[in-house]
Biopython code that builds the backbone (N, CA, C, O; Angstrom):
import numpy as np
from Bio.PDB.StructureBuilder import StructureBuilder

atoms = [
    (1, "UNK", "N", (0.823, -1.195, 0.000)),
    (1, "UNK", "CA", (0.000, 0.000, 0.000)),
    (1, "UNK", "C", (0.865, 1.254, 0.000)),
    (1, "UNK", "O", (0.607, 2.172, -0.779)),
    (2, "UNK", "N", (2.062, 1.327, 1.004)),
    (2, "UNK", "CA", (2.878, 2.348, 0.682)),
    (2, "UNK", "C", (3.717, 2.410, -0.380)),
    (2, "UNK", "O", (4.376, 3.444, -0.493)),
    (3, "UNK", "N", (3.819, 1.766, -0.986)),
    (3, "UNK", "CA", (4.049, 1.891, -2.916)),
    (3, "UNK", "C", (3.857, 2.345, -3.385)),
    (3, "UNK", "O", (4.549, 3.163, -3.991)),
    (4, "UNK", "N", (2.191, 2.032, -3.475)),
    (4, "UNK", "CA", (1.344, 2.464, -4.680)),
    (4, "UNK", "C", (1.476, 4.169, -4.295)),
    (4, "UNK", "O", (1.929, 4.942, -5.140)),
    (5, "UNK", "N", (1.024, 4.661, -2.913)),
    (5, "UNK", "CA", (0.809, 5.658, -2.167)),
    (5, "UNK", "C", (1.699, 6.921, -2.995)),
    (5, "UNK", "O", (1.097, 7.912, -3.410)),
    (6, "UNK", "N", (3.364, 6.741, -3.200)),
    (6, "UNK", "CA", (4.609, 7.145, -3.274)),
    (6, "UNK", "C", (4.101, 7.057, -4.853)),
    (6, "UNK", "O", (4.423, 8.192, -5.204)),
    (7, "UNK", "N", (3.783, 6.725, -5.492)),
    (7, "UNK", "CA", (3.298, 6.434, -6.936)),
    (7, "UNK", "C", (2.007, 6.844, -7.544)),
    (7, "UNK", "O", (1.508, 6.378, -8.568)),
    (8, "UNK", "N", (1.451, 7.940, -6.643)),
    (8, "UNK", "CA", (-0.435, 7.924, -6.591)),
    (8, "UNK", "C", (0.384, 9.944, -7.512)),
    (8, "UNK", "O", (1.076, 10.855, -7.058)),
    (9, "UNK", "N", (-0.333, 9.644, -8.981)),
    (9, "UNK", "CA", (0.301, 11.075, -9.689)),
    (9, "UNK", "C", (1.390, 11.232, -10.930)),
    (9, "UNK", "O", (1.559, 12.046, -11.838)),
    (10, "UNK", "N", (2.121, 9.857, -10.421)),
    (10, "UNK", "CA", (3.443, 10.052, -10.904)),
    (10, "UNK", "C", (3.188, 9.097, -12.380)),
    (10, "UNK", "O", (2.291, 8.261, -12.500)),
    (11, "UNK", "N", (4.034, 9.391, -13.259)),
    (11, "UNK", "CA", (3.746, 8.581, -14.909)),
    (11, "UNK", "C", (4.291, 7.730, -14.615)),
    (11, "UNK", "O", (5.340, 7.883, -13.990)),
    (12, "UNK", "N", (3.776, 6.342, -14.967)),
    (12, "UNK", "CA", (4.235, 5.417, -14.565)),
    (12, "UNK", "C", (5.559, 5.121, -16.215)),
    (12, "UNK", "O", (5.574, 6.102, -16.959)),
    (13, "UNK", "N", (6.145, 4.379, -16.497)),
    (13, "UNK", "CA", (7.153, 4.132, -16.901)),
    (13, "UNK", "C", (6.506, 3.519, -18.569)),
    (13, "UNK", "O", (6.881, 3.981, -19.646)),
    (14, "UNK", "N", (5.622, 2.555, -18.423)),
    (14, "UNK", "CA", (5.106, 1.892, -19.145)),
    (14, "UNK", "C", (3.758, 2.713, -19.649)),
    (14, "UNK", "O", (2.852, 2.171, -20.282)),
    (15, "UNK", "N", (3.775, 4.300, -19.212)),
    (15, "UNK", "CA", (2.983, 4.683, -20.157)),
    (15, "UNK", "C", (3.488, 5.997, -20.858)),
    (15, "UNK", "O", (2.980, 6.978, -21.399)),
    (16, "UNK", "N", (4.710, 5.533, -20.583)),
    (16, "UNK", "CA", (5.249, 7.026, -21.329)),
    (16, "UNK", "C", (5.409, 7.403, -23.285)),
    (16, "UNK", "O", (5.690, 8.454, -23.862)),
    (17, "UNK", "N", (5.208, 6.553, -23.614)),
    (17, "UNK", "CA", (4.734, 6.059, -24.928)),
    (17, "UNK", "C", (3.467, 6.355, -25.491)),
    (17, "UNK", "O", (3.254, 6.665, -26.663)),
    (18, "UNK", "N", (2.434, 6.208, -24.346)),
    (18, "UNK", "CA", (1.216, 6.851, -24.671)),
    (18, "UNK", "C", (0.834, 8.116, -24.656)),
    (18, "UNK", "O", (-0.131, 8.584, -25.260)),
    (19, "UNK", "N", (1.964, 8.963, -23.622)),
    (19, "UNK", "CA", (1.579, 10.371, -23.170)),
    (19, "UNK", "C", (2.644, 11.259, -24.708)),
    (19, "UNK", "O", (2.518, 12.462, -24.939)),
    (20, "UNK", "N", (3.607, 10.322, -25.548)),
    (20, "UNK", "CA", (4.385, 10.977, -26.573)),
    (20, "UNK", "C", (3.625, 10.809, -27.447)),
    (20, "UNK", "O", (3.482, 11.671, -28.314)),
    (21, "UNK", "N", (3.080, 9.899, -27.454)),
    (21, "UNK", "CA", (2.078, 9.657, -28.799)),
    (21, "UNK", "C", (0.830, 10.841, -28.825)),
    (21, "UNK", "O", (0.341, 11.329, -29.843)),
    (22, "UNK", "N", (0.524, 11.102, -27.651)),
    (22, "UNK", "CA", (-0.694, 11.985, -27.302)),
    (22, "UNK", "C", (-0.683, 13.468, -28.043)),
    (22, "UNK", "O", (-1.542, 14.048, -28.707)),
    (23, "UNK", "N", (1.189, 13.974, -27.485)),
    (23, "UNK", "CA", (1.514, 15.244, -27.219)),
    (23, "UNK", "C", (2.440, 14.947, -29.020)),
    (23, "UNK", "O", (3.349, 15.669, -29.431)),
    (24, "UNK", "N", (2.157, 14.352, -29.390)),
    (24, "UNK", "CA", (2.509, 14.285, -31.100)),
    (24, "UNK", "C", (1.596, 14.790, -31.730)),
    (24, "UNK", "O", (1.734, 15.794, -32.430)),
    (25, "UNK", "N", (0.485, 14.139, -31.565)),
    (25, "UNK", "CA", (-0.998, 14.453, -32.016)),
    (25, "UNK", "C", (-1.731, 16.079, -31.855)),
    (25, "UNK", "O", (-2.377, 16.695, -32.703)),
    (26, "UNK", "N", (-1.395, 16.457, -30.574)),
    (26, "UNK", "CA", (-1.545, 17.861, -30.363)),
    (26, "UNK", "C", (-0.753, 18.739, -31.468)),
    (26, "UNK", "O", (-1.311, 19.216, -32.457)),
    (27, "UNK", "N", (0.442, 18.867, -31.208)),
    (27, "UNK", "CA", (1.745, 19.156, -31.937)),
    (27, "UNK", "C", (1.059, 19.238, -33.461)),
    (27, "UNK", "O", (1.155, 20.238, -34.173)),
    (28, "UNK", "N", (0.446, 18.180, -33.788)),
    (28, "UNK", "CA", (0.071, 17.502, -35.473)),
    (28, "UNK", "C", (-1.113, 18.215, -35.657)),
    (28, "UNK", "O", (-1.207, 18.705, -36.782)),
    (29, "UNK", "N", (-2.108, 18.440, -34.851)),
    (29, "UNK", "CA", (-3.207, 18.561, -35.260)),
    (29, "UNK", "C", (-3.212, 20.642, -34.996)),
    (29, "UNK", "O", (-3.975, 21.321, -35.683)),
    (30, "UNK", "N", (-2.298, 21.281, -33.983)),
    (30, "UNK", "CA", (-1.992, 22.524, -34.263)),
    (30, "UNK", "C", (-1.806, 23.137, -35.565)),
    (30, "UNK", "O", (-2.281, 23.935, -36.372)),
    (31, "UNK", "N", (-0.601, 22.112, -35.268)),
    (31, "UNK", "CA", (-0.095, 22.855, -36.737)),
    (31, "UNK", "C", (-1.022, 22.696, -37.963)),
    (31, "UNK", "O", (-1.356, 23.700, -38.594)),
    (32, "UNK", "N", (-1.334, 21.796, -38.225)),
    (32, "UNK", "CA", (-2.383, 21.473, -39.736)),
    (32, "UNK", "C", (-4.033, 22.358, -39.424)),
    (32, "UNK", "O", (-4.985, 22.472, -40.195)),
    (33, "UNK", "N", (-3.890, 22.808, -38.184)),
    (33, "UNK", "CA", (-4.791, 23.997, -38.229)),
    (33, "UNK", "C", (-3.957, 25.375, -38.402)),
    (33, "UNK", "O", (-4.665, 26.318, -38.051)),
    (34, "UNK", "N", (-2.785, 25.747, -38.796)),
    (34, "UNK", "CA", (-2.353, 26.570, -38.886)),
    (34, "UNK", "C", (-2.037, 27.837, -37.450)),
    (34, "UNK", "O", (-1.521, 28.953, -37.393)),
    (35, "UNK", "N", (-2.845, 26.645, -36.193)),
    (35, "UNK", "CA", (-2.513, 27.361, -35.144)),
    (35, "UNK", "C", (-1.422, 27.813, -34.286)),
    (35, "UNK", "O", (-0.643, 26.989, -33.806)),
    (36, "UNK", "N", (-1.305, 29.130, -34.048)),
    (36, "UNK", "CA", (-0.275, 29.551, -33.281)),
    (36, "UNK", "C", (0.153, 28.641, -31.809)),
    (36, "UNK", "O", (-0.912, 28.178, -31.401)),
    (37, "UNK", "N", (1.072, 28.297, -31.053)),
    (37, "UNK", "CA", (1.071, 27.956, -29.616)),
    (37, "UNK", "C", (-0.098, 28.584, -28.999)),
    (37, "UNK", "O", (-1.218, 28.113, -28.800)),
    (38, "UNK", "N", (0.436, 29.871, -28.706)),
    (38, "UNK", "CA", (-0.312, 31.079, -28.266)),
    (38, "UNK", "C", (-1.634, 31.616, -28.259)),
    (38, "UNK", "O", (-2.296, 32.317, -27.493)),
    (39, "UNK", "N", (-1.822, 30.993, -29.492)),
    (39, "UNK", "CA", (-3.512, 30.822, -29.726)),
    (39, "UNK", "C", (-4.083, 29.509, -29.243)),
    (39, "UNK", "O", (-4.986, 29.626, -28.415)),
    (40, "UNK", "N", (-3.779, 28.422, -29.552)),
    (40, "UNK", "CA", (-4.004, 27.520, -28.843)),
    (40, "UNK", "C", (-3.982, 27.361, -27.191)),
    (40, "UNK", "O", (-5.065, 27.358, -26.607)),
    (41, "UNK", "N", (-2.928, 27.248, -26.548)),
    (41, "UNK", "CA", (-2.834, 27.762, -25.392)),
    (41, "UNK", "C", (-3.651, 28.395, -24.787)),
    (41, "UNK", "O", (-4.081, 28.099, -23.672)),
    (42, "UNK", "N", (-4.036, 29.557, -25.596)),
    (42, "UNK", "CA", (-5.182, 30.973, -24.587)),
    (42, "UNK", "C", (-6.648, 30.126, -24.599)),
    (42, "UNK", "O", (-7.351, 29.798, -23.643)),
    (43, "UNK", "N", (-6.848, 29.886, -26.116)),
    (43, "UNK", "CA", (-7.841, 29.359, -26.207)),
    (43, "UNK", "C", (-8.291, 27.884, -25.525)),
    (43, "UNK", "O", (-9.469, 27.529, -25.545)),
    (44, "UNK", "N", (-7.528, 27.295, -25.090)),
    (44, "UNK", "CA", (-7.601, 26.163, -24.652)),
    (44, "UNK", "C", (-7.432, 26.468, -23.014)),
    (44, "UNK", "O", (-8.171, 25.798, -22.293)),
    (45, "UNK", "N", (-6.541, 27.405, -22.366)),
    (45, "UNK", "CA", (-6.884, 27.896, -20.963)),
    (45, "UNK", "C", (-5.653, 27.531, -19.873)),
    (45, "UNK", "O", (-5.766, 27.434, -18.652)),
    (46, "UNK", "N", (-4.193, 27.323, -20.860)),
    (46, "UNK", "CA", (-2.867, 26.366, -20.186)),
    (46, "UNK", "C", (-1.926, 28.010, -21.046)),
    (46, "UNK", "O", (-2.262, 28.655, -22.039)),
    (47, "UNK", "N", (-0.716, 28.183, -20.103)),
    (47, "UNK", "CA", (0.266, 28.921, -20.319)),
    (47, "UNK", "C", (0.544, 28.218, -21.685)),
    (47, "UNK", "O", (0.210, 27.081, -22.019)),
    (48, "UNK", "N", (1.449, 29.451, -22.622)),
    (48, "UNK", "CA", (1.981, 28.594, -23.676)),
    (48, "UNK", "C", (3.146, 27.645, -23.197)),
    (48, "UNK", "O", (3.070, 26.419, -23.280)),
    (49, "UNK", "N", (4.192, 28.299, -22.706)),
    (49, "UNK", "CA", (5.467, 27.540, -22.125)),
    (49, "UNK", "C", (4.828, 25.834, -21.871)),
    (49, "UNK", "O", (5.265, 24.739, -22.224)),
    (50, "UNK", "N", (3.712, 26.219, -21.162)),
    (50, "UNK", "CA", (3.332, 24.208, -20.617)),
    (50, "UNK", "C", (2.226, 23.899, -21.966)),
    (50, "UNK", "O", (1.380, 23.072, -21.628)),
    (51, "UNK", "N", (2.114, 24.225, -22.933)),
    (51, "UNK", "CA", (1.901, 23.453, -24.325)),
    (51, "UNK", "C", (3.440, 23.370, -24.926)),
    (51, "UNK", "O", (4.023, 22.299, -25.091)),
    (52, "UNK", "N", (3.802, 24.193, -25.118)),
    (52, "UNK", "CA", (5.107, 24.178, -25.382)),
    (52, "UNK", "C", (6.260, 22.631, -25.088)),
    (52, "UNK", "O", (6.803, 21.869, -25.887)),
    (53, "UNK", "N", (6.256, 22.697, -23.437)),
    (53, "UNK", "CA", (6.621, 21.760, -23.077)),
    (53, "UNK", "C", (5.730, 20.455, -23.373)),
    (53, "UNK", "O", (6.394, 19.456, -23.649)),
    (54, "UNK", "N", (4.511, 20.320, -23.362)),
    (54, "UNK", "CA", (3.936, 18.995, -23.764)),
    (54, "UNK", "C", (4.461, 18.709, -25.257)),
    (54, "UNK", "O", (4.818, 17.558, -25.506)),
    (55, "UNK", "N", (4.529, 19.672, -26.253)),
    (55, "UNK", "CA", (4.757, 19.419, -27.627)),
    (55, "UNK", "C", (6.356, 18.961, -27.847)),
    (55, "UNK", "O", (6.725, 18.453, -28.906)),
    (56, "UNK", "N", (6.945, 19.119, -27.112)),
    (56, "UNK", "CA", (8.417, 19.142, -27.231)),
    (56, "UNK", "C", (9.043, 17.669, -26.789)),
    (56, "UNK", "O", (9.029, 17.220, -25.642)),
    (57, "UNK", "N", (9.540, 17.084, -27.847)),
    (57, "UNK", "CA", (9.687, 15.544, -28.397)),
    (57, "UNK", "C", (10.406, 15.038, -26.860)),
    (57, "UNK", "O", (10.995, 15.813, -26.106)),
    (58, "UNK", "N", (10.216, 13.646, -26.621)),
    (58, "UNK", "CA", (11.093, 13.627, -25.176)),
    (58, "UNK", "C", (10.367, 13.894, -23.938)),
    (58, "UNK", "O", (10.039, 13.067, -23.087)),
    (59, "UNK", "N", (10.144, 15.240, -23.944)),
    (59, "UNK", "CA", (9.341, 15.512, -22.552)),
    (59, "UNK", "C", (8.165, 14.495, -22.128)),
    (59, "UNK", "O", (7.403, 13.795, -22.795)),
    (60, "UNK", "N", (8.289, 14.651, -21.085)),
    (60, "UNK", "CA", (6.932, 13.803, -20.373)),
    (60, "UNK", "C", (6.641, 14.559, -19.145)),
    (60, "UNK", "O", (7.386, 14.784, -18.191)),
    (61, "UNK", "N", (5.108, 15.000, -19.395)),
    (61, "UNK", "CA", (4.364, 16.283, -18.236)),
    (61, "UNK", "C", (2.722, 15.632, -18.074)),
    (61, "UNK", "O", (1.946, 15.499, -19.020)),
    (62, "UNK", "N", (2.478, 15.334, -16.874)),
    (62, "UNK", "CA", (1.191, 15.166, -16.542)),
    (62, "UNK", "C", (-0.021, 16.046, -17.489)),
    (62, "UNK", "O", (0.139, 17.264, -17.562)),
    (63, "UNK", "N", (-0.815, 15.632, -17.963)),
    (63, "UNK", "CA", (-1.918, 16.257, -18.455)),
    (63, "UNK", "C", (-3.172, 15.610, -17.641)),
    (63, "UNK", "O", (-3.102, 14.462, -17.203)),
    (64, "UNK", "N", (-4.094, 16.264, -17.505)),
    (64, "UNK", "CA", (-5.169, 16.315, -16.993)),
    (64, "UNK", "C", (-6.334, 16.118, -17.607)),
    (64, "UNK", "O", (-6.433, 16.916, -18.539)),
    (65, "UNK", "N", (-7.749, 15.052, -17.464)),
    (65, "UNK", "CA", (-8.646, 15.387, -18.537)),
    (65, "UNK", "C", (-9.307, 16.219, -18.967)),
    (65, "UNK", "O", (-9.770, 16.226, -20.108)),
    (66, "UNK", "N", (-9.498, 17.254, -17.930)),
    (66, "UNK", "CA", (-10.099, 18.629, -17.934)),
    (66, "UNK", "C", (-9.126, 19.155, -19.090)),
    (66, "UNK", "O", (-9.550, 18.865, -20.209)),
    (67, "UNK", "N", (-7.858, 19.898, -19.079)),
    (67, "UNK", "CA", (-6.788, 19.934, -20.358)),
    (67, "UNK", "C", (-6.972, 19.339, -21.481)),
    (67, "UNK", "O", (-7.099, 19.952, -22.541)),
    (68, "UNK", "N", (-7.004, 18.117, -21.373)),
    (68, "UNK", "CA", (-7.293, 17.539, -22.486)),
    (68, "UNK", "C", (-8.338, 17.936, -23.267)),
    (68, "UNK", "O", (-8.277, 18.523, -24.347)),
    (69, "UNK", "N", (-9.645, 17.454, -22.444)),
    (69, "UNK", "CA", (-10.757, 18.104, -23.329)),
    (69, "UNK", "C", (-10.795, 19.458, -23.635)),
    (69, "UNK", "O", (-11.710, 19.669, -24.430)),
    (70, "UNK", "N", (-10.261, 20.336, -23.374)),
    (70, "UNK", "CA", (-10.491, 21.929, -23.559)),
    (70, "UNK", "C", (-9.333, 21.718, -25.160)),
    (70, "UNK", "O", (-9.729, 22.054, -26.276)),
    (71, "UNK", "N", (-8.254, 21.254, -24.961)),
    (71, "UNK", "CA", (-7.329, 21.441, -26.075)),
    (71, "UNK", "C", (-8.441, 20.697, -27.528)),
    (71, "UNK", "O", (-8.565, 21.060, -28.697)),
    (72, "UNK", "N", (-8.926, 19.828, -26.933)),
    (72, "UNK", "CA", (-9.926, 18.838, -28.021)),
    (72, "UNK", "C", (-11.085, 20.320, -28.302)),
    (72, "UNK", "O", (-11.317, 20.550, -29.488)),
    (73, "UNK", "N", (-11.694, 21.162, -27.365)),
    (73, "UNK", "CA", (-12.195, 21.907, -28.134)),
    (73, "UNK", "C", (-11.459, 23.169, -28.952)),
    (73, "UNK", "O", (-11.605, 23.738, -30.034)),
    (74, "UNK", "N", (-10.878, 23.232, -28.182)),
    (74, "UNK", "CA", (-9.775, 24.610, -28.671)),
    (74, "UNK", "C", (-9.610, 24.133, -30.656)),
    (74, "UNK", "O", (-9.849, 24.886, -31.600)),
    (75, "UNK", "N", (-9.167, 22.763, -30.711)),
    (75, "UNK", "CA", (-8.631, 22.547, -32.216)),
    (75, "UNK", "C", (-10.397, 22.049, -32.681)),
    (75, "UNK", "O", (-10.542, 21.469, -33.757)),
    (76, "UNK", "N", (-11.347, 22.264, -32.000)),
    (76, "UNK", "CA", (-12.718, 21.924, -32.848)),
    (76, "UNK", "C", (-12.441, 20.229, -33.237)),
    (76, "UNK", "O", (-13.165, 19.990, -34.204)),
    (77, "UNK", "N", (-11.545, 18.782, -32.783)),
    (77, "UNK", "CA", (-11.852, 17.838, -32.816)),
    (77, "UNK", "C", (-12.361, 17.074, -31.668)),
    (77, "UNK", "O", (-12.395, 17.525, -30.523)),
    (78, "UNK", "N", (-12.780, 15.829, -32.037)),
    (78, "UNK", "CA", (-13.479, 14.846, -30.643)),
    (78, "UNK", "C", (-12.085, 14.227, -30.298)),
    (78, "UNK", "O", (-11.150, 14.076, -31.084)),
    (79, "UNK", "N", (-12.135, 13.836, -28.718)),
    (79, "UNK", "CA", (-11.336, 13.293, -28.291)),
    (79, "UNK", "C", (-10.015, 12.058, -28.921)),
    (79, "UNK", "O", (-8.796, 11.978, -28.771)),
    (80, "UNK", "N", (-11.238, 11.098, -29.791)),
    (80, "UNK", "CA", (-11.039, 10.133, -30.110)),
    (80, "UNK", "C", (-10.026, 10.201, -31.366)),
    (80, "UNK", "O", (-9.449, 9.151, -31.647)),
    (81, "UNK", "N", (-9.802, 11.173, -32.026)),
    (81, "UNK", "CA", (-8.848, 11.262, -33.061)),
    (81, "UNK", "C", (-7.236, 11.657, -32.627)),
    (81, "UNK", "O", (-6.259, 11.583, -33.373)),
    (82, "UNK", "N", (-7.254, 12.134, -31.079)),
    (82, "UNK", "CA", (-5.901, 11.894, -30.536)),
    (82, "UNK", "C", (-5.199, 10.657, -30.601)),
    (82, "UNK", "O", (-3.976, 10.630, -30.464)),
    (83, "UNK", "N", (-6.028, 9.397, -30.845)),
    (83, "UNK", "CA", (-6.092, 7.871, -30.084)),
    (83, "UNK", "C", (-6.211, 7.312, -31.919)),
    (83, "UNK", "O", (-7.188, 6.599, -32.147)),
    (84, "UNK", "N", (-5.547, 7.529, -32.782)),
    (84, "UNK", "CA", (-6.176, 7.178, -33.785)),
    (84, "UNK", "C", (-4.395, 7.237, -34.632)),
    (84, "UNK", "O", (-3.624, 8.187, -34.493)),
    (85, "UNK", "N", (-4.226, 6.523, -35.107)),
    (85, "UNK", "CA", (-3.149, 6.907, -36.111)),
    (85, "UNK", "C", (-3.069, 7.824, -36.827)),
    (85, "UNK", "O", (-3.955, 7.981, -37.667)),
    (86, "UNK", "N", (-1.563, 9.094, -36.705)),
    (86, "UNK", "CA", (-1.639, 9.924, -37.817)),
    (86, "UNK", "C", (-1.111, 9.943, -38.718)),
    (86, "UNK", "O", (0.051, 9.538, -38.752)),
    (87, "UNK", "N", (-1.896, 10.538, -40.093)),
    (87, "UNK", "CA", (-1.740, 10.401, -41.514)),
    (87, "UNK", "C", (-0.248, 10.133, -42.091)),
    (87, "UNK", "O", (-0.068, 10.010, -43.303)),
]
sb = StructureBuilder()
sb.init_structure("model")
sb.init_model(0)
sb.init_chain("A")
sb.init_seg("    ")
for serial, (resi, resn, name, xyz) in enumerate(atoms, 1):
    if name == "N":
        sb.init_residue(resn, " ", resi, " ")
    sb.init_atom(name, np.array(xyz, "f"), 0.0, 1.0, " ", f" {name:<3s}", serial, name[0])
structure = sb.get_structure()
């Protein structure tokens, strides 16, 4: 129990693959809207610097689903095309 406890937040190891794949997709789907960071960012309701840092290859930063979904409206797609292979 005090394991998990010390571990309750933290990315676990074996999903850090999913959170690059995620913050690719953001990155992918900005740009092919021609959106600024900055615009994205405001509009979505996160400093640019911490989109910034999510977009930036390597990094690994907690995201939140509340975040998430706001960035999903910010670019006008449904969730589910983060989770989807890109083109």
């Amino acid at each position: 129990m005090e394991d998990r406890a010390k571990k309750k937040g933290s990315i676990h190891f074996e999903n850090i693959d999913f959170y690059l794949d995620l913050y690719a997709h953001i990155k992918y789907y900005r740009q092919k809207t021609g959106m600024r960071q900055e615009d994205l960012a405001a509009k979505a309701g996160i400093s640019r610097p911490y989109l910034s840092s999510l977009e930036s290859s390597g990094k690994v930063r907690g995201l939140n689903m509340e975040t998430f979904f706001n960035i999903c409206r910010a670019l006008d797609l449904p969730p589910h095309k983060f989770f989807e292979p890109l083109p």
